[in-house]
Short mmCIF file of the C-alpha atoms (twelve columns), coordinates in Angstrom:
data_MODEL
# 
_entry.id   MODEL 
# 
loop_
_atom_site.group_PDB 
_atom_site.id 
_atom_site.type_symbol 
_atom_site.label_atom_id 
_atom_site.label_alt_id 
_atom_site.label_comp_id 
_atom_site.label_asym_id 
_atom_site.label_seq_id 
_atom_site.Cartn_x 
_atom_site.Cartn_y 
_atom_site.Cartn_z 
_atom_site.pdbx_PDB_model_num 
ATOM 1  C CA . UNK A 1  89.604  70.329  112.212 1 
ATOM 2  C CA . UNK A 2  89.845  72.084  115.109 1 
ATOM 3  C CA . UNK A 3  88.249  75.466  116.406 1 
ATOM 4  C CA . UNK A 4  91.313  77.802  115.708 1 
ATOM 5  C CA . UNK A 5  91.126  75.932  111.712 1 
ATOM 6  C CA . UNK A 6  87.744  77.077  111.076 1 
ATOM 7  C CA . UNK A 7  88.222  80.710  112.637 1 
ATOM 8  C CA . UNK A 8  91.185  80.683  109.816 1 
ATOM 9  C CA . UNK A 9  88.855  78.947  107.367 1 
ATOM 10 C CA . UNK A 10 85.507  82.072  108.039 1 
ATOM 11 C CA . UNK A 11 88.194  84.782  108.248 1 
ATOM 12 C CA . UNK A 12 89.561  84.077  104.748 1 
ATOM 13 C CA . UNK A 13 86.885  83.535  103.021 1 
ATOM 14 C CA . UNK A 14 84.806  86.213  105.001 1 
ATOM 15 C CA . UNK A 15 87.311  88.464  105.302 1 
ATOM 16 C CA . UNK A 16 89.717  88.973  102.741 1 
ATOM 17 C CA . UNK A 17 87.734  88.142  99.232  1 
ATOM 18 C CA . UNK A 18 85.141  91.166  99.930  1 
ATOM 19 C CA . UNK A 19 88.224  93.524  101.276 1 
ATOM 20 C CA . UNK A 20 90.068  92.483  97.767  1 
ATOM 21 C CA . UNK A 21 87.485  93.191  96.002  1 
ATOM 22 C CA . UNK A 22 86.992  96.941  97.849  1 
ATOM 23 C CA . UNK A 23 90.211  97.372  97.177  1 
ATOM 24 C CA . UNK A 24 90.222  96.849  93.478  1 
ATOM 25 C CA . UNK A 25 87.097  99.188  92.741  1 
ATOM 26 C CA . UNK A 26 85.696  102.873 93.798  1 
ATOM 27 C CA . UNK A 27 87.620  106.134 93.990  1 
ATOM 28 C CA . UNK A 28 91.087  106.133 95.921  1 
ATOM 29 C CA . UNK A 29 89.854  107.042 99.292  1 
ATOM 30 C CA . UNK A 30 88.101  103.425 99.114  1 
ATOM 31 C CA . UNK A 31 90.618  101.904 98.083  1 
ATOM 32 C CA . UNK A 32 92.353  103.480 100.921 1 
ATOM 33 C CA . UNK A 33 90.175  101.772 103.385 1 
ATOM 34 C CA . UNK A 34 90.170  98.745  101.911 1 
ATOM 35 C CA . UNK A 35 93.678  98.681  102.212 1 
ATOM 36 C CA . UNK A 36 93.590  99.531  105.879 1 
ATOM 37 C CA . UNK A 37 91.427  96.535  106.393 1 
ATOM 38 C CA . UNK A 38 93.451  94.065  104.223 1 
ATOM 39 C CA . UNK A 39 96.312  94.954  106.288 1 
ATOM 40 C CA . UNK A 40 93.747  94.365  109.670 1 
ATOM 41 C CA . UNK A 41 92.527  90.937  108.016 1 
ATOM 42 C CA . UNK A 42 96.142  89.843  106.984 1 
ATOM 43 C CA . UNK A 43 97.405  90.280  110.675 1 
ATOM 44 C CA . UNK A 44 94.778  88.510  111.919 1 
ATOM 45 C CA . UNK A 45 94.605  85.670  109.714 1 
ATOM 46 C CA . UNK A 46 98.180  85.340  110.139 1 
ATOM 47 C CA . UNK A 47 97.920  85.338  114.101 1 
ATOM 48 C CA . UNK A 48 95.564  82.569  113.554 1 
ATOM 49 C CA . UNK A 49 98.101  80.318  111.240 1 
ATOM 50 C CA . UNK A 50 100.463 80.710  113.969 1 
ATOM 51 C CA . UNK A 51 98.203  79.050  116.419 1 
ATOM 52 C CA . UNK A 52 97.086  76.798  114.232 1 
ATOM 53 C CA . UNK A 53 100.473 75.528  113.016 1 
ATOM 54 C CA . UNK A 54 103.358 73.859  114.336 1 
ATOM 55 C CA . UNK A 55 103.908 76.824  117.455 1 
ATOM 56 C CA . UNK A 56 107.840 77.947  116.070 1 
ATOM 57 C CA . UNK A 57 108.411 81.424  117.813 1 
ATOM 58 C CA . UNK A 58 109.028 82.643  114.383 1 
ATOM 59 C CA . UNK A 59 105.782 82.358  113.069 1 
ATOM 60 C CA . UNK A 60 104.290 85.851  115.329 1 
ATOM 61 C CA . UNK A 61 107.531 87.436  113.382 1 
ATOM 62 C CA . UNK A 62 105.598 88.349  109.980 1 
ATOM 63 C CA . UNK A 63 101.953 89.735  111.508 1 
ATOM 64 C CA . UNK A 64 104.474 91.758  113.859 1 
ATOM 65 C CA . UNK A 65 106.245 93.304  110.928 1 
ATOM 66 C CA . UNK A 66 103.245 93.550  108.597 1 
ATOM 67 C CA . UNK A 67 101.195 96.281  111.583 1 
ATOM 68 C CA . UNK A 68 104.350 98.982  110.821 1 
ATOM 69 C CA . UNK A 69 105.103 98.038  107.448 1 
ATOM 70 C CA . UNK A 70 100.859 99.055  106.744 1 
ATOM 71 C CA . UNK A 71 101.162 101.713 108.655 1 
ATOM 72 C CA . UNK A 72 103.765 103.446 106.608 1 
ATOM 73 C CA . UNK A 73 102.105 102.419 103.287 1 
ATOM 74 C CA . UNK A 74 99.426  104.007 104.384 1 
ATOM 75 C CA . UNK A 75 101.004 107.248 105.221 1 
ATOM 76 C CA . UNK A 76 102.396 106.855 101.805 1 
ATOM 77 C CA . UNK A 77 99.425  106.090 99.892  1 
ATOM 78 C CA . UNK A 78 97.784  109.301 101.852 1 
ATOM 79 C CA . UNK A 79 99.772  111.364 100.914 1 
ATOM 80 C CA . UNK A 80 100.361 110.716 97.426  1 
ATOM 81 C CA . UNK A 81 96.325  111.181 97.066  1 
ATOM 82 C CA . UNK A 82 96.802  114.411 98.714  1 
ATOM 83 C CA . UNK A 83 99.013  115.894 96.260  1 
ATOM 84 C CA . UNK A 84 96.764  114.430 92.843  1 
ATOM 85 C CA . UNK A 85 93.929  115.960 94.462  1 
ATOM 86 C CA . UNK A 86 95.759  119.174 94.772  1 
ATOM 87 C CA . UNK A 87 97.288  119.150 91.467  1 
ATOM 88 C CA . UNK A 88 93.758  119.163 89.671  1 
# 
């Protein structure tokens, strides 16, 4: 096991289990953030597997897709919140 294999190793089991869990409890604006940093974590974890792996230029492909693809769902989830909060 190299260097690179362990990062992987701590950032998964550092980083993701405590942001699922944030993301499945507390009001929406919580879970809001912890979505944010799930999609932070993800990238990372899956910048890692590409250096870890085999090296195929198609493995940067996903964590380049997944940064937009959060972004937007974020805008989304935003403003859905924004309109429940106004509707009450």
């Amino acid at each position: 096991m190299n260097v690179d294999t362990g990062c992987l190793i701590a950032l998964m089991a550092g980083g993701v289990i405590p942001v699922l869990l944030l993301c499945s409890r507390g009001e929406a604006g919580t879970r809001l953030i912890g979505l944010d940093l799930l999609a932070t974590v993800l990238t990372f974890c899956l910048i890692l597997l590409s250096q870890v792996g085999p090296g195929q230029s198609y493995d940067l492909i996903l964590p380049l897709v997944l940064v937009p693809l959060s972004f937007a769902g974020t805008l989304v989830f935003t403003r859905l919140l924004g309109k429940r909060e106004e509707g009450s």
